[in-house]
Backbone as CSV, one residue per row, in Angstrom:
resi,resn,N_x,N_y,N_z,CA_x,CA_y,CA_z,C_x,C_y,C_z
1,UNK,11.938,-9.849,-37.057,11.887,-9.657,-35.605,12.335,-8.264,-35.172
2,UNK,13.667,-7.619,-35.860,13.817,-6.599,-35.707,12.880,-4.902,-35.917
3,UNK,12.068,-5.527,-36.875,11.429,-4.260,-37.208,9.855,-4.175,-36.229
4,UNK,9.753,-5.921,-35.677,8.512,-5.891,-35.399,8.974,-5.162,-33.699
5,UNK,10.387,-5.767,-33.060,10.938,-4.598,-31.900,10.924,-3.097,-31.767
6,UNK,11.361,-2.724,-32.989,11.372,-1.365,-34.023,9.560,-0.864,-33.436
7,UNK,9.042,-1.359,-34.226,7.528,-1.174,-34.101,6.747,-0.756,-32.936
8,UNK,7.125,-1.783,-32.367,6.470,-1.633,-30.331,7.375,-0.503,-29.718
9,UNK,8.514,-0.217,-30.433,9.021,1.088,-29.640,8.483,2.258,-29.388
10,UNK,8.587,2.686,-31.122,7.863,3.564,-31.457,6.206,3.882,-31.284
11,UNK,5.577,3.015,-30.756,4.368,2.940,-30.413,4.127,3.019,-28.956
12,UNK,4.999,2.722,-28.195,5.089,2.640,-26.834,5.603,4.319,-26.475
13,UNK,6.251,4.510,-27.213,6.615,5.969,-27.128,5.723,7.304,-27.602
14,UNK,4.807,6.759,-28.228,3.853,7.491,-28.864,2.618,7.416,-27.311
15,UNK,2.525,6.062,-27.087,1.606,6.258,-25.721,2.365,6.803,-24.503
16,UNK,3.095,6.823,-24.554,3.888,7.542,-23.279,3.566,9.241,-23.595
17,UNK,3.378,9.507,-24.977,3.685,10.973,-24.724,2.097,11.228,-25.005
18,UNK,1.347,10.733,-25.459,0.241,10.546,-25.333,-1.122,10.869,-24.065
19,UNK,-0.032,9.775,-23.504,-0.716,9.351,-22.334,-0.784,10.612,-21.292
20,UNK,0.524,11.672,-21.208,1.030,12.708,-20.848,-0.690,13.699,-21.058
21,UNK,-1.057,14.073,-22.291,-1.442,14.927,-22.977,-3.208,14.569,-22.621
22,UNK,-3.384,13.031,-22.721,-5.085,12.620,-22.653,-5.324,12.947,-20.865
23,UNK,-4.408,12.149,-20.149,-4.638,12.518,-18.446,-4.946,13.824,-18.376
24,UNK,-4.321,14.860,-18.849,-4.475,16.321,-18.233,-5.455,16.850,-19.067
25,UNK,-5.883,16.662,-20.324,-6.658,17.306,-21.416,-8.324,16.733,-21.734
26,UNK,-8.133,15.272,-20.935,-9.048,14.218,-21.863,-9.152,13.985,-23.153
27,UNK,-10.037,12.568,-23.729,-10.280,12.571,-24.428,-10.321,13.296,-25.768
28,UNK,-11.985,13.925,-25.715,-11.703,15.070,-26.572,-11.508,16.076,-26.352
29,UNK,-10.409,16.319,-25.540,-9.788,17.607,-25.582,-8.132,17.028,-26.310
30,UNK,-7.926,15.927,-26.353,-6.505,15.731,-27.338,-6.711,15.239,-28.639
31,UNK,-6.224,15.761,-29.503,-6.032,15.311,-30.983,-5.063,14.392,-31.268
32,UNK,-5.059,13.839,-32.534,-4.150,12.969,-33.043,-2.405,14.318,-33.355
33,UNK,-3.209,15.684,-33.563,-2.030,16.225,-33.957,-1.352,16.927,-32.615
34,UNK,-2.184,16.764,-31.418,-1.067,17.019,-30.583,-0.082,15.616,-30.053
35,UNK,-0.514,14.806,-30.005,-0.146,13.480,-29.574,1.389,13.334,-30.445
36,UNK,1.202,13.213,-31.978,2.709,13.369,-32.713,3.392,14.575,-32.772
37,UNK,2.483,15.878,-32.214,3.800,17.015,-32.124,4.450,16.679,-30.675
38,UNK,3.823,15.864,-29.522,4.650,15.473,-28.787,5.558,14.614,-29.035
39,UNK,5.799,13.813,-30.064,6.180,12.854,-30.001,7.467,13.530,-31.221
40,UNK,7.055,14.264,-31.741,7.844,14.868,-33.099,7.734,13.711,-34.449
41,UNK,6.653,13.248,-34.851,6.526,12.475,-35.451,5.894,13.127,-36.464
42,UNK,5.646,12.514,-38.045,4.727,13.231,-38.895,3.394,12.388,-38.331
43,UNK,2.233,12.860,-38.659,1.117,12.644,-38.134,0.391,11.563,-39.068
44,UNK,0.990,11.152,-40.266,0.502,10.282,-41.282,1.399,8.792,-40.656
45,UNK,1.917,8.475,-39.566,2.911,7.797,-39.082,1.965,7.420,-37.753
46,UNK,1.471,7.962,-37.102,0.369,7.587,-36.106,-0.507,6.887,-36.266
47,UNK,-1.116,6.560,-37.802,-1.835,5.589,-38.258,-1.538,4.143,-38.704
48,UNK,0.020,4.329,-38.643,0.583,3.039,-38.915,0.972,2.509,-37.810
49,UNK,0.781,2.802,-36.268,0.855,2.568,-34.794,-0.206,2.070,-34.924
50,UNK,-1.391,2.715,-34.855,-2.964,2.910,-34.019,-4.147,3.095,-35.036
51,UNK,-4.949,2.405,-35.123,-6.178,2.184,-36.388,-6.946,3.706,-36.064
52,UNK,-7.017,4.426,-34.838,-7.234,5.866,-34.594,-7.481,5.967,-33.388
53,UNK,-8.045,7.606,-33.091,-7.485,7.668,-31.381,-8.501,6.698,-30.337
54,UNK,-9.408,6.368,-30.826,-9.826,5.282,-30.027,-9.070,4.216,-29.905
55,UNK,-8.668,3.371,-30.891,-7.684,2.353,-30.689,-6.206,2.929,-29.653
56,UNK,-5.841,4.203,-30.119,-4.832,4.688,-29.054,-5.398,4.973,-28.000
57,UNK,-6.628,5.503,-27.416,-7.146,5.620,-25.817,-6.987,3.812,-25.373
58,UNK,-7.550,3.453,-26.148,-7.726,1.701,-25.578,-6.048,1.100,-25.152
59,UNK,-5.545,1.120,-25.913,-3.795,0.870,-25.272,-3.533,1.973,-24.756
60,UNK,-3.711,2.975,-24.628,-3.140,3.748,-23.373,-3.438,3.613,-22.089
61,UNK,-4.895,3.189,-22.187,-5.472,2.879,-20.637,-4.974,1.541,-20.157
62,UNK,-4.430,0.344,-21.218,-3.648,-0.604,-20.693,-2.572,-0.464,-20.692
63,UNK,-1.485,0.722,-21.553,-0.207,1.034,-20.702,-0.456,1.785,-19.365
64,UNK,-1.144,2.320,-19.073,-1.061,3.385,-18.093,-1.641,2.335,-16.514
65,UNK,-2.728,1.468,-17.101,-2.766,0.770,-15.770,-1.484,-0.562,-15.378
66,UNK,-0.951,-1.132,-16.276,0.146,-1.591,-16.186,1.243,-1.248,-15.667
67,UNK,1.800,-0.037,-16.154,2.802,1.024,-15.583,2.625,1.595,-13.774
68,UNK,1.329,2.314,-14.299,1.060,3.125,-12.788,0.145,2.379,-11.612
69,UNK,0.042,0.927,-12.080,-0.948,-0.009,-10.712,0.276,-0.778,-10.579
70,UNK,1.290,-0.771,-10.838,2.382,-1.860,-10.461,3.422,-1.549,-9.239
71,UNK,3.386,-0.576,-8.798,3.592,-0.678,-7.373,2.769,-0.777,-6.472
72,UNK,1.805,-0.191,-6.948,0.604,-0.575,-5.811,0.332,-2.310,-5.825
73,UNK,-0.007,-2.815,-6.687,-0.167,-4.100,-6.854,0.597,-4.866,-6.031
74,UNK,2.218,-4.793,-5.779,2.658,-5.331,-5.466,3.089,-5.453,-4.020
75,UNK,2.558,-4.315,-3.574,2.008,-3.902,-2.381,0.900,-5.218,-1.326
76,UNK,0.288,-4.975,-2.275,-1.196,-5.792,-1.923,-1.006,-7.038,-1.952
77,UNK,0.117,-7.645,-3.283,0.524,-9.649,-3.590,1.730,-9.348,-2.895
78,UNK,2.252,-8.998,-1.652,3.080,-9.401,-0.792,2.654,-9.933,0.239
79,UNK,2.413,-11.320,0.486,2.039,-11.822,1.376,3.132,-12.258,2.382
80,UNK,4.187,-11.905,2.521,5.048,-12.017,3.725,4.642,-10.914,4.804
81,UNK,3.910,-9.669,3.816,3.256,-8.708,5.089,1.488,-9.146,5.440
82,UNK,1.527,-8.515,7.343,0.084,-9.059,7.310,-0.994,-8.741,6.076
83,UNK,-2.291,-8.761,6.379,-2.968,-7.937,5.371,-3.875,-6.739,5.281
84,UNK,-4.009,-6.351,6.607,-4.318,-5.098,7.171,-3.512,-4.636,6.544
85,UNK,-1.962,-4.482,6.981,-0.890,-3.632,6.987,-0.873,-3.086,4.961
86,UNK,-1.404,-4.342,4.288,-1.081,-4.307,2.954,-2.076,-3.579,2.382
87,UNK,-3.460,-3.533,3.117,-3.943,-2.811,2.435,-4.130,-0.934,3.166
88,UNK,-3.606,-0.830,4.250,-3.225,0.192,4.408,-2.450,1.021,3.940
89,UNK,-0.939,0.297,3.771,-0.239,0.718,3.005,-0.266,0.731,0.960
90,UNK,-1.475,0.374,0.952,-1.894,0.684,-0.417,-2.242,1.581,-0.773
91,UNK,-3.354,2.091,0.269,-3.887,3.236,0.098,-3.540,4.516,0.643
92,UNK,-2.305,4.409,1.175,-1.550,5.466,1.747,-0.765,5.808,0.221
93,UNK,0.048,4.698,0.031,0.738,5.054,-1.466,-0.273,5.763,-2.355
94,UNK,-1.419,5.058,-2.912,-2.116,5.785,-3.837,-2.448,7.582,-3.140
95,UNK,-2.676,7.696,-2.108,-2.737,8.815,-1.621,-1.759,9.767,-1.588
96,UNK,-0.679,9.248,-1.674,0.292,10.128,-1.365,0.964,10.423,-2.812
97,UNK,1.005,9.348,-4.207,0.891,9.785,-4.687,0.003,10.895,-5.665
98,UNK,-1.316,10.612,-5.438,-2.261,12.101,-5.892,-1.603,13.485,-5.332
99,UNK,-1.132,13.323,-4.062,-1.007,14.499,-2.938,-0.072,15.088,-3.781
100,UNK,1.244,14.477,-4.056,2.812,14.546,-3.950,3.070,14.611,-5.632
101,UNK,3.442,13.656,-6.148,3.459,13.740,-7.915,2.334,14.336,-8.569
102,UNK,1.146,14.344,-8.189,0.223,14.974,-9.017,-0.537,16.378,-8.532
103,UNK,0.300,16.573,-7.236,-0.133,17.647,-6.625,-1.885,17.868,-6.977
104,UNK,-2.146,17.192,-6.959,-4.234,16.800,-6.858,-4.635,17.982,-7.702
105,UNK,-3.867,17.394,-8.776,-4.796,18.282,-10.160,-4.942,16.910,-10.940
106,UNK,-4.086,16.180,-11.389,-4.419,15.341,-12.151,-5.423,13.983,-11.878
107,UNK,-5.626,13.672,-10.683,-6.213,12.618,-10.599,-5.787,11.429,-11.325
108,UNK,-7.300,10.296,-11.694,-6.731,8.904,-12.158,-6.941,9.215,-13.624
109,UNK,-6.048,8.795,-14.346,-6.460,8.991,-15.928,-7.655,8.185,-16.312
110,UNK,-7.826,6.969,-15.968,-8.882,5.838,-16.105,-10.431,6.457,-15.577
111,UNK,-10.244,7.034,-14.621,-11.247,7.653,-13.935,-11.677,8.570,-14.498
112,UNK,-10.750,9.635,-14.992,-11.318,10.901,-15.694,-11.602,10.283,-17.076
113,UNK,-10.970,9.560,-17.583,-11.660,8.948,-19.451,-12.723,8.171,-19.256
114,UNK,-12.938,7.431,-17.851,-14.500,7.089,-17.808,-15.880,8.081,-16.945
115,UNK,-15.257,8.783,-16.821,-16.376,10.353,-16.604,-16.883,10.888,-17.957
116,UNK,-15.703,11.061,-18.601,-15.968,11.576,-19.784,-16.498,10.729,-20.672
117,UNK,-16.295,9.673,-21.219,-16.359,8.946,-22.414,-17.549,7.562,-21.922
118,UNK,-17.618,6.691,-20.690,-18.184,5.883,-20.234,-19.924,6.099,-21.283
119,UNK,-20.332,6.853,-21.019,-21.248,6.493,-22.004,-21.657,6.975,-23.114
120,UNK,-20.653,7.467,-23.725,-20.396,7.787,-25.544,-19.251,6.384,-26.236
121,UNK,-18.596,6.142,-25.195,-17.512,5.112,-25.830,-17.497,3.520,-25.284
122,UNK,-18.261,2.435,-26.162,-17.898,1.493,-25.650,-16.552,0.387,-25.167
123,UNK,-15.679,1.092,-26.400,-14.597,0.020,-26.052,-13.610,0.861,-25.250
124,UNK,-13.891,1.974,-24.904,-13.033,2.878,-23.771,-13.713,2.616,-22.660
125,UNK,-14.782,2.467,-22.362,-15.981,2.306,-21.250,-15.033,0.441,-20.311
126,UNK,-14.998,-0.848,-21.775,-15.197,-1.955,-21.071,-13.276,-1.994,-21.121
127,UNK,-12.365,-1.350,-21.702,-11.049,-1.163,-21.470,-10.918,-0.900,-19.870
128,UNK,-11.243,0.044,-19.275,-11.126,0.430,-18.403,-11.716,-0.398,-16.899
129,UNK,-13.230,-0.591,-17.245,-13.936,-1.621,-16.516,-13.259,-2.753,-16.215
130,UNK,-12.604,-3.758,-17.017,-11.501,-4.614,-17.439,-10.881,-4.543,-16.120
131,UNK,-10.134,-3.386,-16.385,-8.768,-3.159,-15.598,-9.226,-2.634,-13.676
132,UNK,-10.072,-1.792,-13.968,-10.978,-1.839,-12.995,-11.477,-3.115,-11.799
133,UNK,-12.024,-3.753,-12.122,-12.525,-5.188,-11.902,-11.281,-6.032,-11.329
134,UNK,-10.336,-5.911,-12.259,-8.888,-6.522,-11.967,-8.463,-6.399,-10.866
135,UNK,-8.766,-4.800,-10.188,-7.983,-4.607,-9.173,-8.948,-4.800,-7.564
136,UNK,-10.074,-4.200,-8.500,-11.069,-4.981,-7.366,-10.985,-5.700,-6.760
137,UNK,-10.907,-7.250,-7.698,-10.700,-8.254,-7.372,-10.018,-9.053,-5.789
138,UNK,-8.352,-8.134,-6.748,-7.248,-8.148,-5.471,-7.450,-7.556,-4.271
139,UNK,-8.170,-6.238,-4.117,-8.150,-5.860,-3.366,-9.485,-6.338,-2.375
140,UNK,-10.227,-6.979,-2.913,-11.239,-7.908,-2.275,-10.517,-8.774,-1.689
141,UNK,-9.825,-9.326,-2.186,-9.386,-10.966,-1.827,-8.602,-10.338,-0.793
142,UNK,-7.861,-9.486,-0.431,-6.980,-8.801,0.702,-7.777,-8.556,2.024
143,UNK,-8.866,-8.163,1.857,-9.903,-7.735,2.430,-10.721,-8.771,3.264
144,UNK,-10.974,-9.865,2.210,-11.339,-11.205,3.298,-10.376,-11.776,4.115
145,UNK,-8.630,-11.883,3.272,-7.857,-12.431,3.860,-7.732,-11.640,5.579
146,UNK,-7.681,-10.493,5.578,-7.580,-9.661,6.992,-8.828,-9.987,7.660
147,UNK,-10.429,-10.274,6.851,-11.206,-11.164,7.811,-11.152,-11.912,8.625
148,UNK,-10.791,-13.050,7.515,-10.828,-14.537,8.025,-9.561,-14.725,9.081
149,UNK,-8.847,-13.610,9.769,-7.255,-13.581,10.360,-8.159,-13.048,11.895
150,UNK,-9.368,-12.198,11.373,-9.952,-11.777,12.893,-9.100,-10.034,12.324
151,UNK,-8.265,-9.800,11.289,-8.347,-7.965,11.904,-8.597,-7.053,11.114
152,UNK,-10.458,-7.179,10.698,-11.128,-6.566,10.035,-12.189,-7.238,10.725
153,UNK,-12.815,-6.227,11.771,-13.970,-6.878,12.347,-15.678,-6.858,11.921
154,UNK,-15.355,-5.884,10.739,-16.470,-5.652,9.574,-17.189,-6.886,9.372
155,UNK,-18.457,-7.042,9.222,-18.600,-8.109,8.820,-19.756,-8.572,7.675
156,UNK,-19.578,-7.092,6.744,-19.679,-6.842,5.729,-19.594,-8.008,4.633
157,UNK,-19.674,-8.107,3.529,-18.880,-8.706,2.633,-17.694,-8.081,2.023
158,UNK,-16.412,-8.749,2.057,-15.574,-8.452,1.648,-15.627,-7.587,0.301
159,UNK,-16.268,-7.821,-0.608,-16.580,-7.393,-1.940,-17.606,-6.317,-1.842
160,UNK,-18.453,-6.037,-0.902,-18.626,-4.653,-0.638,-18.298,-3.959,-0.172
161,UNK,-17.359,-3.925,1.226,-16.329,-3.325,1.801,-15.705,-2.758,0.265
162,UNK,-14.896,-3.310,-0.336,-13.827,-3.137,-1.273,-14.572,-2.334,-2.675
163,UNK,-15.885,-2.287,-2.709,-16.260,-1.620,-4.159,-17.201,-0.588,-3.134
164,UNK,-17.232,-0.396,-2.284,-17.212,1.353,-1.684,-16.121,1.811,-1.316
165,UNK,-15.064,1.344,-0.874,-13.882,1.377,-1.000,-13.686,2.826,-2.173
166,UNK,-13.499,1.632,-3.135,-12.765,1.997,-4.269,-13.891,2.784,-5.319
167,UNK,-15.325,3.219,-4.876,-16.468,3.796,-5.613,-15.778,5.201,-4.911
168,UNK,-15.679,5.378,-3.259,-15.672,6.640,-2.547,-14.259,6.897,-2.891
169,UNK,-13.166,6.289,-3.472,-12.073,6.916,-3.708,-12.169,7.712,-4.698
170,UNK,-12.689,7.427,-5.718,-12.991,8.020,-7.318,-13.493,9.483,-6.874
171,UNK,-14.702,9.363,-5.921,-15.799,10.659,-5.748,-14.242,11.804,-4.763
172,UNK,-13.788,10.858,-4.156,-12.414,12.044,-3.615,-11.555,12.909,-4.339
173,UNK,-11.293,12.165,-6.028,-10.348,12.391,-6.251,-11.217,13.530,-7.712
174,UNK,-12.384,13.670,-7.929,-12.949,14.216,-8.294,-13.152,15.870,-7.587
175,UNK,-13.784,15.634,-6.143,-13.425,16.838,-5.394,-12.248,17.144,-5.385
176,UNK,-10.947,16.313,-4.759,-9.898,16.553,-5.211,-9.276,17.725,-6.229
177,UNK,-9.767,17.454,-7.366,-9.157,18.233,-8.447,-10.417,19.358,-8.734
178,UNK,-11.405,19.267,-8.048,-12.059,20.717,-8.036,-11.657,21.706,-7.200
179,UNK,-11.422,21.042,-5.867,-10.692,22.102,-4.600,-9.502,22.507,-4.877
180,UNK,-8.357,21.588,-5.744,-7.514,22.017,-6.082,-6.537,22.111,-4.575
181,UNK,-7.179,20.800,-4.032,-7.230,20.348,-2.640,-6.922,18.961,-2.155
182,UNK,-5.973,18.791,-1.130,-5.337,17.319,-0.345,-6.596,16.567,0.624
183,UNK,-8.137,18.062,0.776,-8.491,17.566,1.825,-9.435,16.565,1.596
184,UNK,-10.106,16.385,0.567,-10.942,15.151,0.081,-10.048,13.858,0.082
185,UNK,-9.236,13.670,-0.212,-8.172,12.806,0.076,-8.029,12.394,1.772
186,UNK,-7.407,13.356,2.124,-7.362,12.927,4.075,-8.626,12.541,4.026
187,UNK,-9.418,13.068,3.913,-10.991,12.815,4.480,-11.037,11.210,4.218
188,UNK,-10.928,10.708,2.798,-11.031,9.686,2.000,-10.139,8.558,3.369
189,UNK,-9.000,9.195,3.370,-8.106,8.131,3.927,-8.408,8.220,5.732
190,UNK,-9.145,8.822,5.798,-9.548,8.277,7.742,-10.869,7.853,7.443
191,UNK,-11.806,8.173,6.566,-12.959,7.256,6.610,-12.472,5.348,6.228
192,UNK,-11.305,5.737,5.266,-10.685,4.046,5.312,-10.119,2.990,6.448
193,UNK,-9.488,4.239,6.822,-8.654,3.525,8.427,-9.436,3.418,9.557
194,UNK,-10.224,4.282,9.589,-10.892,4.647,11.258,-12.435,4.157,10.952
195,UNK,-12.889,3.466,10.359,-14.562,2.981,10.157,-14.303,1.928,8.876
196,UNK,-14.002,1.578,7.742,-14.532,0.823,6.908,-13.493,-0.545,6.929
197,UNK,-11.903,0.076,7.401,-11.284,-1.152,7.168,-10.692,-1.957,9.009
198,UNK,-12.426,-1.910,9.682,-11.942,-1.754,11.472,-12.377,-2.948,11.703
């Protein structure tokens, strides 16, 4: 039990520093040998983590959406707040963090490894889709709930509301990191508030 604790450490720590290096670099722009000089590991030791860097993109994109969708998430499954309010304040957070921690260079890691890789890589392509879909989901179901309440007078389907939503966020955060710019973002976030979520 101890070594198999041992094990997930060191592997969890390897995607953490990892994860650092693929967001800003992509795919193939990171190697297996920068990944363990972050980590200060010998590089014959990365294979006894991860069958290779595909198997490490594939758990990184499920540490990284685990880690970095879990405040937002919980945002959205608080139902003591209305649900307007929840999904406003979702997308203010996600906004503010691009703006603020990532100063709108980095964008979504998931987003940029499926620009890049989506159709060279299948099990990076349906990793991501996966997790994708997941959040959809929720954020659909938020979306009818503020329907069916009367304060979302759209009368759209909930599930298309929510996957242009979340299609036109991606295309923001793309300009985003070309402008090297907050304003695709604002733009993003009053076309949400003031027309799609009215």
């Amino acid at each position: 039990m101890p070594k198999t604790i041992k094990h997930d450490a060191k592997a969890d720590f390897l995607l953490e520093k990892g994860i650092e290096i693929m967001w800003s670099k992509g795919y193939n722009g990171t190697s297996v040998n920068d990944i363990v000089k972050a980590a200060d590991v010998p590089k014959g030791s990365f294979y006894f983590y991860f069958e290779s860097k595909e198997d490490f993109a594939v758990k990184a994109i499920e540490k990284y959406f685990n880690g970095h969708f879990a405040p937002a998430r919980a945002i959205l499954e608080d139902t003591s707040i209305d649900p307007m309010k929840r999904l406003l304040d979702f997308y203010e957070f996600r906004a503010s963090l691009l703006k603020g921690e990532m100063e709108c260079k980095l964008g979504c890691m998931a987003c940029n490894l499926a620009s890049e890789m989506a159709e060279h890589n299948e099990k990076i392509r349906t990793a991501i889709l996966v997790k994708e879909q997941t959040i959809l989901l929720l954020i659909t179901s938020v979306i009818q709930e503020a329907q069916d309440l009367g304060k979302i007078k759209n009368t759209m389907k909930a599930e298309v509301i929510a996957a242009f939503i979340e299609d036109a966020g991606k295309g923001s955060m793309i300009s985003m990191k070309e402008m090297k710019s907050a304003v695709p973002i604002d733009n993003f976030m009053t076309m949400v508030k003031e027309i799609l979520l009215k």
